[in-house]
TORVONU-559185 format. One record per residue: chain; x, z, y of N, C-alpha, C, O in turn. Coordinates in steps of 0.02 Angstrom, whole numbers. Each point is the difference from the previous one (the first is absolute). Example, Ala and Ser with C-alpha at 12.3 -4.5 7.8 and 13.67 -1.06 7.14 Angstrom:
<gumars>
  mol  n_east    n_up  n_north  ca_east   ca_up  ca_north  c_east    c_up  c_north  o_east    o_up  o_north
    A     660     390     -284      -45       0        59      45       0       60      52      33       -1
    A     -70     -69       54       42       3        59     -39      37       55      25       8       55
</gumars>
This chain:
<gumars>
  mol  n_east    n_up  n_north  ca_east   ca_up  ca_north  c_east    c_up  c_north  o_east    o_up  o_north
    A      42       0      -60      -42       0        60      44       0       62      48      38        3
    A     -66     -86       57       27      18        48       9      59       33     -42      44      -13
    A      90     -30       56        6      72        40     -41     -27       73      -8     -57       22
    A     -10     115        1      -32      -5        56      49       6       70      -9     -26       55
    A      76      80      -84       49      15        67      60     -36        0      32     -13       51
    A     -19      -3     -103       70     -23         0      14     -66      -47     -21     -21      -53
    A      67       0      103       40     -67       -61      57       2       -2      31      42       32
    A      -1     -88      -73      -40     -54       -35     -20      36      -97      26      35      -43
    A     -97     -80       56      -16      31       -49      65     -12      -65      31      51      -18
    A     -18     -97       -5       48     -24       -42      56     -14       42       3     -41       46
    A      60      95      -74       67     -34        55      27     -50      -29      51     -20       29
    A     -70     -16      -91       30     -62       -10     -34     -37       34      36     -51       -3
    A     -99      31       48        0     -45        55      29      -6       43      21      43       37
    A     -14    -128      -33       52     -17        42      10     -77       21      -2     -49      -38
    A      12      50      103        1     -80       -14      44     -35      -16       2     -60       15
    A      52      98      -57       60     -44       -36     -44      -2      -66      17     -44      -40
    A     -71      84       21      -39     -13       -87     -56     -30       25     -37      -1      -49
    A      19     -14       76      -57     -55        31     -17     -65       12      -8     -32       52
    A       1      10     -136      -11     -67       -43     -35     -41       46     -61       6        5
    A     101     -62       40      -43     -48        44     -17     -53      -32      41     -30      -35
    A     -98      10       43      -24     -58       -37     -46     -41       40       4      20       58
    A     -52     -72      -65      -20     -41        52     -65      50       20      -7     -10       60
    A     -35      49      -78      -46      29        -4      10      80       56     -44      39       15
    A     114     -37        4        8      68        41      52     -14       39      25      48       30
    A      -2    -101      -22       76      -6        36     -20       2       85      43      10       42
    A    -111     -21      -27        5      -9        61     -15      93        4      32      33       42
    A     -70      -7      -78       -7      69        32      69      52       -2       8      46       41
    A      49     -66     -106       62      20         5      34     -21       71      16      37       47
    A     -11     -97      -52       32     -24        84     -38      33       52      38      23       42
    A     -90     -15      -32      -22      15        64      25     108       -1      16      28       53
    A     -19      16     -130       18      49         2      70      23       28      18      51       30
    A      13    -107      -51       79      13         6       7     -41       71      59     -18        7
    A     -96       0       40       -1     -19        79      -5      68       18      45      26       33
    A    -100      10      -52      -26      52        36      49      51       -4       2      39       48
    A      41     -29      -97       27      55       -16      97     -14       47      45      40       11
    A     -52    -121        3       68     -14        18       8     -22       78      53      -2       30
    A    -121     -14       -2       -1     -21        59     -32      26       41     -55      21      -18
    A      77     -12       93      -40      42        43     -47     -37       21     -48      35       13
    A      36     -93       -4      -47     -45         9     -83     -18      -27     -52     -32       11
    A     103      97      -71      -77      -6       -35     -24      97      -19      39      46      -10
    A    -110     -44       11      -21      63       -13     -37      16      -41      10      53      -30
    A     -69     -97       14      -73       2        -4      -2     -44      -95      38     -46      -14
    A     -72      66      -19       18     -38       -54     -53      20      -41      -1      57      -22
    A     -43    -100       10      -76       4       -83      36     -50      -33      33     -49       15
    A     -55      85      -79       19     -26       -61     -79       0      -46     -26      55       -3
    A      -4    -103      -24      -55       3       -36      17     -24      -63      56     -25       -8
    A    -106      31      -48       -9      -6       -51      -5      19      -54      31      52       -8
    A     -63     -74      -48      -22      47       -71      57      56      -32      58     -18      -11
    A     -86      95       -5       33      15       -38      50      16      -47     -17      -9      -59
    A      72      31       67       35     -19       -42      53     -53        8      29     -22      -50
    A     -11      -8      129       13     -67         9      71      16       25      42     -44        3
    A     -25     119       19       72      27         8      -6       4       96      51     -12       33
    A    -123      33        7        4      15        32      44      68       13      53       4       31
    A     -87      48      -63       53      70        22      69     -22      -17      41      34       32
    A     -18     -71      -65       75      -3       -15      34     -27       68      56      18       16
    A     -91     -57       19        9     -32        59       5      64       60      47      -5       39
    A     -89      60      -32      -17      46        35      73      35      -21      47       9       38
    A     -49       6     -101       68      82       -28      60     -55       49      16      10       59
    A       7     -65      -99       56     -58        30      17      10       75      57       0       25
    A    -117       9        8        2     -21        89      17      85        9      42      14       43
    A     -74      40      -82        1      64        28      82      19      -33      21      54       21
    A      18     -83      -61       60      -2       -25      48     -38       47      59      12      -14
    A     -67     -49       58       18     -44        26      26      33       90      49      -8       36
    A    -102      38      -32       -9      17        67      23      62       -6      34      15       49
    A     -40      36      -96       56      55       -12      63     -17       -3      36      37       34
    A      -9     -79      -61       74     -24         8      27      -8       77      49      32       20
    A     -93     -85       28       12       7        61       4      53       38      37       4       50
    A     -63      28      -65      -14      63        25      89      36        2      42      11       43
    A     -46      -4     -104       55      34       -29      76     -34        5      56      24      -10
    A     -79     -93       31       54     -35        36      21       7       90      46     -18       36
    A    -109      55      -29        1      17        74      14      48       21       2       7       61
    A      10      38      -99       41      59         5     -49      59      -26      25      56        0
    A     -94     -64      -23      -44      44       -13      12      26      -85      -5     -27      -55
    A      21      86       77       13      47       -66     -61      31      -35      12      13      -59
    A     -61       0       73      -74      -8       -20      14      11      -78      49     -26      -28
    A     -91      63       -1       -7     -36       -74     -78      12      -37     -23      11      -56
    A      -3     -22      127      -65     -14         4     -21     -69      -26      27     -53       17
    A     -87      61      -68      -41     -67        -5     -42     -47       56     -16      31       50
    A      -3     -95      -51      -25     -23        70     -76      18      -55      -8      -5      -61
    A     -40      28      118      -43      17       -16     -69     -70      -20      -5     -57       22
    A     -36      97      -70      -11     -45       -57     -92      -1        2     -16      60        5
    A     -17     -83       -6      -90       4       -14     -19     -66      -47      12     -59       13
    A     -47      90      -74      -34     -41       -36     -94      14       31     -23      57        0
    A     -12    -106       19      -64      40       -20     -38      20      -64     -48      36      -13
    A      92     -77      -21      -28      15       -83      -8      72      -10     -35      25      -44
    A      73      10       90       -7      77       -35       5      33       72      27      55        3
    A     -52     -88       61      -14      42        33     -66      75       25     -11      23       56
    A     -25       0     -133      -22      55        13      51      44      -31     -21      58       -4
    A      69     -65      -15       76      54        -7       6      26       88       1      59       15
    A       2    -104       24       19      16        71     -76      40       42       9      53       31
    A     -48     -70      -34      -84      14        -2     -18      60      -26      -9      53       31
    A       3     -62      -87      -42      39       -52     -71      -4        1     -42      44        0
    A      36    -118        0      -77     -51        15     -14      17       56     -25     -49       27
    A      26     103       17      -32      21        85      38     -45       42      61      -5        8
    A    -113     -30       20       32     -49        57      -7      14       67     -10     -37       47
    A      18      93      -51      -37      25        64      47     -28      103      51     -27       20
    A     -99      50        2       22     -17        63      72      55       14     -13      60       -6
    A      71     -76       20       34      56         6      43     -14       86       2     -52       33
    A      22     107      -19       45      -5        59      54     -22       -8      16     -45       39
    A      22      61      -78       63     -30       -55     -10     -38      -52     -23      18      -54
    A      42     -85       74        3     -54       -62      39      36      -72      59      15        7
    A     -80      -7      -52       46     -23       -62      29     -17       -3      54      29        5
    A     -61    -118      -19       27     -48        15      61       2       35      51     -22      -26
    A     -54      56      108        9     -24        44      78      64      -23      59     -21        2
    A     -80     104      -22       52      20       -21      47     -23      -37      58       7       20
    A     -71     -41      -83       17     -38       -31      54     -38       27      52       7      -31
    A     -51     -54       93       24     -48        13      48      12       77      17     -42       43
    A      -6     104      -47       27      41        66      87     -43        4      37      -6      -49
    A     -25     -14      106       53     -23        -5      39     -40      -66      57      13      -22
    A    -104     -62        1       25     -51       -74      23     -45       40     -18      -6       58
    A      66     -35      -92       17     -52        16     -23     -64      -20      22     -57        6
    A     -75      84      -32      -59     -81       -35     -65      31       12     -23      48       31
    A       5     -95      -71      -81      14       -21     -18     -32      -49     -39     -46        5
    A      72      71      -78      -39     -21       -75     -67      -1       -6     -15      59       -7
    A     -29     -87        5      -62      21       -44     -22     -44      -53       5     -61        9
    A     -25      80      -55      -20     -51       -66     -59      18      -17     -24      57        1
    A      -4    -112      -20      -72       8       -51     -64       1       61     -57      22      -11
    A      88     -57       92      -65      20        35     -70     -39       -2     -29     -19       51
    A       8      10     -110      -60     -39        -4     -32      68      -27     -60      10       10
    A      98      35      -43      -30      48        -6      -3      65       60     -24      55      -15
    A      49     -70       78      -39      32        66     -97      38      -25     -48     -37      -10
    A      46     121        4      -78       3        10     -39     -24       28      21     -27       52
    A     -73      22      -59      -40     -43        58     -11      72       50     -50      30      -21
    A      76      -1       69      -19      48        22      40       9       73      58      21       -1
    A     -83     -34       50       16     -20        72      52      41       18      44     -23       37
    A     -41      82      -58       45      52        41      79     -27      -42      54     -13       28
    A     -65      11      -75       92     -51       -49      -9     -84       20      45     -39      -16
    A     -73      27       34       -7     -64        39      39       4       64      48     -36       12
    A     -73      86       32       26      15        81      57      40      -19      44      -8       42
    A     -27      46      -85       79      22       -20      51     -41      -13      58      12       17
    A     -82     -78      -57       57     -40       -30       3     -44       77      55     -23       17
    A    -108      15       24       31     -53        48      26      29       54      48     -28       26
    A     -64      68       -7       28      64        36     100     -12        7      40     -17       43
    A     -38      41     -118       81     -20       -28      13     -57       -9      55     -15       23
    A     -87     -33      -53       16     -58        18      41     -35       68      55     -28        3
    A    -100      40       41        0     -26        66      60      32       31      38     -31       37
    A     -27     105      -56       55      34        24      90     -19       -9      51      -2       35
    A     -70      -8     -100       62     -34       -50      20    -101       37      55     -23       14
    A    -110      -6       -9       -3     -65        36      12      -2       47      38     -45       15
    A     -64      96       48       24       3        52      83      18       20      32     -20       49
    A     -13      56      -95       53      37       -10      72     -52      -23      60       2       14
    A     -97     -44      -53       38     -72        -8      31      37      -68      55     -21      -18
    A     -81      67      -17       39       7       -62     -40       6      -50     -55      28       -5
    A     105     -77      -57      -34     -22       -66     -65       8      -27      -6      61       -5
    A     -46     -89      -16      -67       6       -26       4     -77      -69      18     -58       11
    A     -44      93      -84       15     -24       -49     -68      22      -35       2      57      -23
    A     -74     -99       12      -41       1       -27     -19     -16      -69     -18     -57       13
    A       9      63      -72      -27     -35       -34     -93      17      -21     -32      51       14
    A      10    -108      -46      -53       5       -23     -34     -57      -58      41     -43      -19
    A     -96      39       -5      -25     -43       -33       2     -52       17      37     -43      -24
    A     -93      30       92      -11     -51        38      15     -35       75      27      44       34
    A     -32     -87       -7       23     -15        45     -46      14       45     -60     -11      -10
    A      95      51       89      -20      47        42     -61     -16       19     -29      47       28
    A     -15    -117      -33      -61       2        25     -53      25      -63     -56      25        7
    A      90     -37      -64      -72      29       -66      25      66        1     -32      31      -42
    A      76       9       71        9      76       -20     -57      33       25     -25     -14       54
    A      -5      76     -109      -70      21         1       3      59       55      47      41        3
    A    -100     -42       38       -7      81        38      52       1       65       8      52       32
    A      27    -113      -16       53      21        35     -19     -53       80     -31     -52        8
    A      66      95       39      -22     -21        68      15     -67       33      59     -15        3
    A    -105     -26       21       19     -44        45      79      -8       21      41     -41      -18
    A     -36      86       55       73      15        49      58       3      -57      53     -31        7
    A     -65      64      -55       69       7       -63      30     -65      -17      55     -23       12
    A    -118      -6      -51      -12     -55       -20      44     -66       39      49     -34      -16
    A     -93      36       74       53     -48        56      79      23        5      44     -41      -13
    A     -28      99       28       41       9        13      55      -3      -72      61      -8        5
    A     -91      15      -62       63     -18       -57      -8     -88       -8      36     -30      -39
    A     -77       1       72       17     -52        12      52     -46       44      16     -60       -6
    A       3     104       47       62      -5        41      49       5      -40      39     -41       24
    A     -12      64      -72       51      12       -29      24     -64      -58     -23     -55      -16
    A      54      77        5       24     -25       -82     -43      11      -62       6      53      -31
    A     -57    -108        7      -38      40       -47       9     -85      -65      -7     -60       12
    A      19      90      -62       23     -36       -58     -49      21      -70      -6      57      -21
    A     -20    -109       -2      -28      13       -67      59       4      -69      53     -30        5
    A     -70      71      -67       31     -12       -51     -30      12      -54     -48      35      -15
    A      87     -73      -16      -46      -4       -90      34     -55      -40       0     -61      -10
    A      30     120       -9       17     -33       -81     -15       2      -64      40      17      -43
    A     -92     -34       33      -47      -6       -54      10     -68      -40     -28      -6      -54
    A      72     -48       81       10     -73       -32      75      31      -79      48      35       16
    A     -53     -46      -53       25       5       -51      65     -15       23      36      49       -2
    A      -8    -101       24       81     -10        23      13      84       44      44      40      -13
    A     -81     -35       49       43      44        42      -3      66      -59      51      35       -1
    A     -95     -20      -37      -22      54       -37      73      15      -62      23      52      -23
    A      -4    -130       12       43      -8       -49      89      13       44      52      16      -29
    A     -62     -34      118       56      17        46      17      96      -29      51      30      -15
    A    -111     -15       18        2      75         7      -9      40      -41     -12      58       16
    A      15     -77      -81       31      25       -67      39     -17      -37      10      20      -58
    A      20     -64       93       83     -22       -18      38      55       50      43      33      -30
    A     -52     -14      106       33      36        31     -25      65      -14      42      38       24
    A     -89      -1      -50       -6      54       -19      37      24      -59      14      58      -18
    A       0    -120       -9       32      28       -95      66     -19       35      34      50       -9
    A      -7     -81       33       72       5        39      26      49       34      59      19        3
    A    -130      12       36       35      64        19       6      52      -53      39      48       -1
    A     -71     -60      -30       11      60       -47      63     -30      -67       3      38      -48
    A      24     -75       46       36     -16       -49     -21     -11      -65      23      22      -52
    A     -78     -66       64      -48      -1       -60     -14     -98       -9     -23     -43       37
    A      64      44     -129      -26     -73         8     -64     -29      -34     -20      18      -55
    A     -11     -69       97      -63     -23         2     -22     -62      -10     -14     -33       51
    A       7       9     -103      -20     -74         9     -25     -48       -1     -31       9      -53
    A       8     -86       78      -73       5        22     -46      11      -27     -53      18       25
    A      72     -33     -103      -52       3       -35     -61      86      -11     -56       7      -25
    A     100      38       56      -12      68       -12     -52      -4       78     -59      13        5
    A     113     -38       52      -41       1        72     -70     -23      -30     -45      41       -8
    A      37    -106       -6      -57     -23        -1     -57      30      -34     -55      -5       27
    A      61      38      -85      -32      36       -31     -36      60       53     -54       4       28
    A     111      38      -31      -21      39        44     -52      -3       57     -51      33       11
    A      85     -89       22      -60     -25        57     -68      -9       -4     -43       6       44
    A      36     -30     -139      -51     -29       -19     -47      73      -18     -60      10        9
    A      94      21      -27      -43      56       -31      10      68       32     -12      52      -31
    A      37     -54       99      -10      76        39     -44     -20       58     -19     -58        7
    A       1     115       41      -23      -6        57      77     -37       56      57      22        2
    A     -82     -74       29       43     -39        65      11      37       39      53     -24       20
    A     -61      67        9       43      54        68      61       7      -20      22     -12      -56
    A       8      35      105       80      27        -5      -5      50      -42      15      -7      -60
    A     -36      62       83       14      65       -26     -28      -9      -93      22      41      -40
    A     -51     -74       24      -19      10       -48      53     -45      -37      16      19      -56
    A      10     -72       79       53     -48       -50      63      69       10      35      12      -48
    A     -28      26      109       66      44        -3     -42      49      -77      31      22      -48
    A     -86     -17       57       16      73       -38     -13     -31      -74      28      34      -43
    A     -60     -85       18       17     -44       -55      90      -9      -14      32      20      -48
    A     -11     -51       99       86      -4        -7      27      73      -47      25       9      -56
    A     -45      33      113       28      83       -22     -16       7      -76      43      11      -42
    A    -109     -18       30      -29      25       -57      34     -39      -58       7      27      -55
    A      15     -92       67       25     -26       -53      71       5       -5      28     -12      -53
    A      14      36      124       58      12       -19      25      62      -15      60       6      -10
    A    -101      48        7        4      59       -33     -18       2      -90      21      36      -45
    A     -65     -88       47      -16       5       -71      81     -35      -38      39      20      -44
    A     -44     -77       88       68     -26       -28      59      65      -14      29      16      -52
    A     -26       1       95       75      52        -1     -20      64      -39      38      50        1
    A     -96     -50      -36        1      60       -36      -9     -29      -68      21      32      -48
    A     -50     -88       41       18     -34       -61      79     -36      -38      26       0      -55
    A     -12     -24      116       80     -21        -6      -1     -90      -10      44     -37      -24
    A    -118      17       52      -13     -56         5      10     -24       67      -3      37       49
    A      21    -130      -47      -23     -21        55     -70     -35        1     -27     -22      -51
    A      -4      18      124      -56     -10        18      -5     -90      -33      29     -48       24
    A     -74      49      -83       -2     -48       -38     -91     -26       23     -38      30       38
    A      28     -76      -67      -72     -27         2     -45      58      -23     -48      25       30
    A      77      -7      -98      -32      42       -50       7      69       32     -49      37       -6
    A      90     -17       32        9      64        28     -48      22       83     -27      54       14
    A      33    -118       25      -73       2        42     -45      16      -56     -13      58      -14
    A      -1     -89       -7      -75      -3       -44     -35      72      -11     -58      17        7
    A     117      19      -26        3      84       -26     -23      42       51     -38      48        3
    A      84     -89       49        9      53        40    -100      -7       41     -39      44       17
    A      35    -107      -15      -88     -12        34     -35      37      -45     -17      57       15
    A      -1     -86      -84      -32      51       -49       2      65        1     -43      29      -33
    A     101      19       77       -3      47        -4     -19      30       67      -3      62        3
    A      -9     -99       50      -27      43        49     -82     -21        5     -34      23       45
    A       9     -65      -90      -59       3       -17     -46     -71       30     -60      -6      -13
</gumars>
């Protein structure tokens, strides 16, 4: 599960492990603008699931700590982090009207503004007027803002006129790699990072018979290269097979 305060969720994200393929290269390029150029601030990223948005988010919040730390900042503070997927952790479902943002504590002197998953924003006015509140503060301020979500900023549900326009000003990039080439890019570089050999005939299988998201081909990868190393096998046709049959 994602964390609500801190990143990166996985410190192996990164945009040196960040399998480009025709399906995400423009939202990689436009991440690694934001994170390298002052010229740029503002940055949506859309699309399904599973498509390696947060990896893009941990990468930029990995990225911009280094600068930092190239700038003489000794910090060993995280840049601060919001999923809404699990924003009644920050809540505790009461949305109430408050004098002090959350949020807004939350985001006290950051040097960005992560947020992920905002299609899932409550529908509930007072976290509506909090997030733009900070928004606007951070934009005005001319420092970093890094969105992701499902959809592209005009179908996002519950969310304001003014937001809306205004992440339209920015850098906003779709991704999805759901086409089988790129799927097959990114389990060749997952079993590479791990020192694990793979081949196509095993990729393809796999592809054919797990769920398509990332996280689920990583934790298929895992599952079969643990089975491997406790058997004393390599990852064979027949040895996928086992390993699917056995998680049901």
């Amino acid at each position: 599960m994602q964390m609500v305060f801190d990143f990166p969720v996985h410190p192996r994200y990164s945009f040196d492990n960040f399998v480009v393929c025709g399906g995400n290269e423009i939202a990689y390029r436009f991440a690694l603008m934001l994170a390298n150029e002052d010229s740029h601030n503002l940055l949506y990223i859309y699309g399904p699931p599973g498509s390696g948005k947060t990896h893009l988010l941990a990468a930029l919040s990995k990225r911009l700590m280094a600068g930092r730390n190239d700038a003489g900042d000794t910090s060993e503070s995280l840049i601060p982090y919001i999923s809404f997927r699990e924003i009644d952790q920050l809540y505790g479902g009461e949305y109430l009207a408050e004098q002090t943002s959350r949020l807004g504590e939350r985001f006290i002197n950051a040097p960005a503004l992560l947020v992920d998953d905002l299609h899932l924003i409550p529908d509930n006015i007072n976290i509506r007027v909090e997030l733009w509140q900070i928004f606007n503060d951070f934009f005005n301020a001319g420092r970093k803002i890094a969105v992701t979500g499902l959809y592209p900023p005009r179908e996002l549900p519950t969310l304001d006129d003014h937001l809306i326009s205004r992440l339209l000003w920015g850098l906003v990039a779709r991704i999805d790699v759901s086409d089988d080439d790129s799927r097959r890019l990114i389990m060749r570089k997952l079993a590479e990072d791990r020192q694990v050999a793979l081949s196509a005939v095993v990729i393809d299988y796999l592809l054919l018979h797990t769920r398509r998201d990332i996280p689920s081909l990583m934790g298929i990868l895992e599952a079969a290269n643990r089975y491997a190393l406790s058997t004393g096998r390599k990852i064979s046709l027949r040895l996928a097979r086992e390993v699917l049959e056995q998680k049901g």
